[in-house]
Each structure stands twice: as structure tokens, then as C-alpha cells.
Z-matrix of the N, CA and C atoms (Angstrom, degrees):
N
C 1 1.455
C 2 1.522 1 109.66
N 3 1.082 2 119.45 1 136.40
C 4 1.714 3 124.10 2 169.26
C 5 1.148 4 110.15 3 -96.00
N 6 1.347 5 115.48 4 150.35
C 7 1.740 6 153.73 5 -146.82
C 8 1.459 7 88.97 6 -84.17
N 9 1.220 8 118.35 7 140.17
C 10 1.661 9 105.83 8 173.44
C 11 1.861 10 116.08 9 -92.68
N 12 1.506 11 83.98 10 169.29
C 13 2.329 12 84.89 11 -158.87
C 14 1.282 13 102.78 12 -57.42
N 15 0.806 14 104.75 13 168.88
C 16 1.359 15 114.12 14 173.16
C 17 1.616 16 99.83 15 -105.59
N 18 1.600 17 119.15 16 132.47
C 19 1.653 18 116.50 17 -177.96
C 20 1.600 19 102.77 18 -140.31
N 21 1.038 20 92.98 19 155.25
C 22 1.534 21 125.55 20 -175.47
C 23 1.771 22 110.20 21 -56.09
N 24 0.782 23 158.78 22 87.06
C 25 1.381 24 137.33 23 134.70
C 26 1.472 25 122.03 24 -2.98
N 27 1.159 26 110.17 25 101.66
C 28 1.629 27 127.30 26 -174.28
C 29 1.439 28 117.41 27 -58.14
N 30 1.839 29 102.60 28 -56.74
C 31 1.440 30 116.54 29 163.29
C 32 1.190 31 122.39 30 -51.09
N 33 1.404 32 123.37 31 -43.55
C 34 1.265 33 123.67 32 170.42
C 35 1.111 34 128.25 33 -55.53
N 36 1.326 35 124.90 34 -49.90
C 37 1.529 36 167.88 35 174.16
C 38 1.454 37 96.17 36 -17.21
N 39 1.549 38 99.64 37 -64.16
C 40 1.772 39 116.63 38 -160.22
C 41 1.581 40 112.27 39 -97.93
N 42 1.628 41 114.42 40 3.10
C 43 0.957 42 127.19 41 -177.22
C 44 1.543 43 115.11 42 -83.09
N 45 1.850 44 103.63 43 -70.71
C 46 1.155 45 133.02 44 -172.12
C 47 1.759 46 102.07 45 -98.97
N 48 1.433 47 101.35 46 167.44
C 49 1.443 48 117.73 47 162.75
C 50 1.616 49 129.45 48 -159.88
N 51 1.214 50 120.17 49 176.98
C 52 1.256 51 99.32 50 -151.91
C 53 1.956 52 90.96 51 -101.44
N 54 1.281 53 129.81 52 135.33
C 55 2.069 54 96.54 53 -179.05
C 56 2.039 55 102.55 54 -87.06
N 57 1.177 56 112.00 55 -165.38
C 58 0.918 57 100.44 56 163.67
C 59 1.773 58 144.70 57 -88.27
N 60 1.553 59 100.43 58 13.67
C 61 1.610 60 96.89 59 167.66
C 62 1.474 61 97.52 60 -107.44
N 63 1.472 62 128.52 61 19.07
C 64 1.775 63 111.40 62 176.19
C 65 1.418 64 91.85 63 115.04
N 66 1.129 65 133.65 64 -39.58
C 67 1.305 66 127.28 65 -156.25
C 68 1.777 67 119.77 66 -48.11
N 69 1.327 68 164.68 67 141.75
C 70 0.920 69 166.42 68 -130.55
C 71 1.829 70 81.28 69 -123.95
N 72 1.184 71 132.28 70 -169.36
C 73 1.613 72 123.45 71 -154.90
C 74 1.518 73 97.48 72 176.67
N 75 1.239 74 134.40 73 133.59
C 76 1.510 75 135.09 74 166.83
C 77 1.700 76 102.69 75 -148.13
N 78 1.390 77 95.67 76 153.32
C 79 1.578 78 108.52 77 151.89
C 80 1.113 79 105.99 78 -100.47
N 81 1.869 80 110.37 79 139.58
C 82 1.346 81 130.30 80 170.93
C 83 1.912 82 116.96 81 -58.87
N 84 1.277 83 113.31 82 153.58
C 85 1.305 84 111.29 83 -174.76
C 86 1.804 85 104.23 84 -124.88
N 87 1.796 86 88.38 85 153.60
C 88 1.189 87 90.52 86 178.16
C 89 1.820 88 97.85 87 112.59
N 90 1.403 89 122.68 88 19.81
C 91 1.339 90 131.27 89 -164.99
C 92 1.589 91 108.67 90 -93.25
N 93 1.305 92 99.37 91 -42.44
C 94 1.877 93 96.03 92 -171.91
C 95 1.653 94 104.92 93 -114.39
N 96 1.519 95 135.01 94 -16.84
C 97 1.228 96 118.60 95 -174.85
C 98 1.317 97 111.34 96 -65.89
N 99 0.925 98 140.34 97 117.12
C 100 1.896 99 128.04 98 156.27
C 101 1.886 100 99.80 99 92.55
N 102 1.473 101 112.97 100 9.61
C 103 1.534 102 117.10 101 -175.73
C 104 1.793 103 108.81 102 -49.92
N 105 1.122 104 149.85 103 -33.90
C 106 1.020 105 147.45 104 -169.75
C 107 1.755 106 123.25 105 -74.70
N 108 2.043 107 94.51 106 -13.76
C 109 1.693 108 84.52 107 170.47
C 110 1.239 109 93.68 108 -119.88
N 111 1.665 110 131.93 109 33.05
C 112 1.650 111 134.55 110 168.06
C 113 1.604 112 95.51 111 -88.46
N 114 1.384 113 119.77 112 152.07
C 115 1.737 114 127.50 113 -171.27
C 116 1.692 115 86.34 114 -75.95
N 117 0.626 116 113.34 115 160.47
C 118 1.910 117 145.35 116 164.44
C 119 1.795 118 98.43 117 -43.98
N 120 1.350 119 103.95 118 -68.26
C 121 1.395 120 110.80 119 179.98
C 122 1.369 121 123.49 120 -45.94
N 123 1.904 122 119.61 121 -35.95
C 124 1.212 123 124.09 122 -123.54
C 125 2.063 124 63.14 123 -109.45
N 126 1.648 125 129.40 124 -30.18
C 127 1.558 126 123.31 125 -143.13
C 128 1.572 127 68.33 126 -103.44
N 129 1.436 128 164.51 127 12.10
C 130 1.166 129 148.15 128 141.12
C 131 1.504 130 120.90 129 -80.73
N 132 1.414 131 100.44 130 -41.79
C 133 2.106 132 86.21 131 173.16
C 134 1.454 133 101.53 132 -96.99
N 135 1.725 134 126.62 133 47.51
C 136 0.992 135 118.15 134 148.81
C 137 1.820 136 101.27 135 -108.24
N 138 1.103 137 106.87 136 -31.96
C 139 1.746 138 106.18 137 176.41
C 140 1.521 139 104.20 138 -57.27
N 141 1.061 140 133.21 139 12.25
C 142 1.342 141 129.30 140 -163.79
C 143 1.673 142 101.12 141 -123.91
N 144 1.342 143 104.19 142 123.98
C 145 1.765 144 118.22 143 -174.82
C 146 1.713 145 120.80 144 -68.81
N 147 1.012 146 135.97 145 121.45
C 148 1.691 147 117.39 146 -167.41
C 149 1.664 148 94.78 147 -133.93
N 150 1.288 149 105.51 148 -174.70
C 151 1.606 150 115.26 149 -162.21
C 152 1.690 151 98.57 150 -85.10
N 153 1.589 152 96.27 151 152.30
C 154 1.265 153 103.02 152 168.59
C 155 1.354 154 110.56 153 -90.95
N 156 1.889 155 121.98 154 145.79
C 157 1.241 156 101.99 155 -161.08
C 158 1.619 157 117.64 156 -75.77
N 159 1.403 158 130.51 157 -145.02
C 160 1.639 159 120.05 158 161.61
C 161 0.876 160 141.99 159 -53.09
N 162 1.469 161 92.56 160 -48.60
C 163 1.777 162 102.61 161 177.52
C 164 1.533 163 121.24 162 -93.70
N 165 1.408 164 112.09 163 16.24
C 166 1.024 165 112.47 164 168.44
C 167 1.344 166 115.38 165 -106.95
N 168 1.617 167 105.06 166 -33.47
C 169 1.252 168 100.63 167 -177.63
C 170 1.858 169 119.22 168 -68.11
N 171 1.086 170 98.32 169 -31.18
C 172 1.579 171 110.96 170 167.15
C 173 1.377 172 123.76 171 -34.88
N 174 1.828 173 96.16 172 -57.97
C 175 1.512 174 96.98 173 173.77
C 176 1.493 175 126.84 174 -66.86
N 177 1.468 176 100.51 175 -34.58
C 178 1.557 177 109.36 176 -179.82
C 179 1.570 178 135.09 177 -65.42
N 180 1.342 179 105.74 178 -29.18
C 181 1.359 180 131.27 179 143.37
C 182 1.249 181 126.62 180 -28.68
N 183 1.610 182 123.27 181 -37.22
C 184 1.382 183 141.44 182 -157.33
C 185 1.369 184 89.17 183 -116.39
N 186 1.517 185 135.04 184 -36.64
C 187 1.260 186 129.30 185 -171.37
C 188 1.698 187 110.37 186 -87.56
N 189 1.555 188 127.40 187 -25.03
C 190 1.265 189 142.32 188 167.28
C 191 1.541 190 117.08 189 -99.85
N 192 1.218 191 135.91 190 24.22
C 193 1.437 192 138.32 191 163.45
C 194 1.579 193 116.41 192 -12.52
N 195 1.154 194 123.53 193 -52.57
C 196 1.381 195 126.33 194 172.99
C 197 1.588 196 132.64 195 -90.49
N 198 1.678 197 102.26 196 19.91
C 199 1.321 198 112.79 197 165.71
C 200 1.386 199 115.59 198 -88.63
């Protein structure tokens, strides 16, 4: 009998990413609901991508194998 594939998490997939030193990768949330009474400043360092924390990135790692 063969081992079953190993597959990607889809949700994850389009969520997270991997950067290029290893780092796990997210976009911030909270960008388009209700954006028009957020300051100017506050809807620009949300366009901006930041780390996923430990324990997330851990899991996500296991859910994106082929990133």
C-alpha cells in the first residue's frame, strides 16, 4: 500500500507565504471593512505584510510544505 500525498492547504496557501530567508509572511487584517473612518496612515501600514507569529508560523509550515 502507498503512504498518502502529502497536499497543500489551499486556505492556507493564499493566506500565508514563505519570504525568502524562511520567514512565514502574512497580510495584516482589518484593511477594507469600515476603511473610510480608519486615518490614511493607519489604511497604509495595513497594506503592509508582517510576520506570522511562532505558533502560527509552526503550524503553517506543516499546512504549506511545498512553499
Amino acid at each position: 500500500m502507498s503512504k498518502t500525498k502529502l497536499k497543500t492547504h489551499r486556505g492556507a496557501a493564499k493566506r500565508f507565504w514563505i519570504s525568502g530567508s524562511g520567514k512565514v509572511r502574512k497580510m495584516r487584517a482589518g484593511k477594507t471593512h469600515k476603511a473610510e473612518v480608519k486615518p490614511a496612515k493607519r489604511r497604509r501600514r495595513l497594506r503592509q505584510s508582517t510576520d506570522a507569529n511562532r505558533v502560527d508560523a509552526k503550524r503553517v509550515r506543516l499546512l504549506i510544505p511545498f512553499k
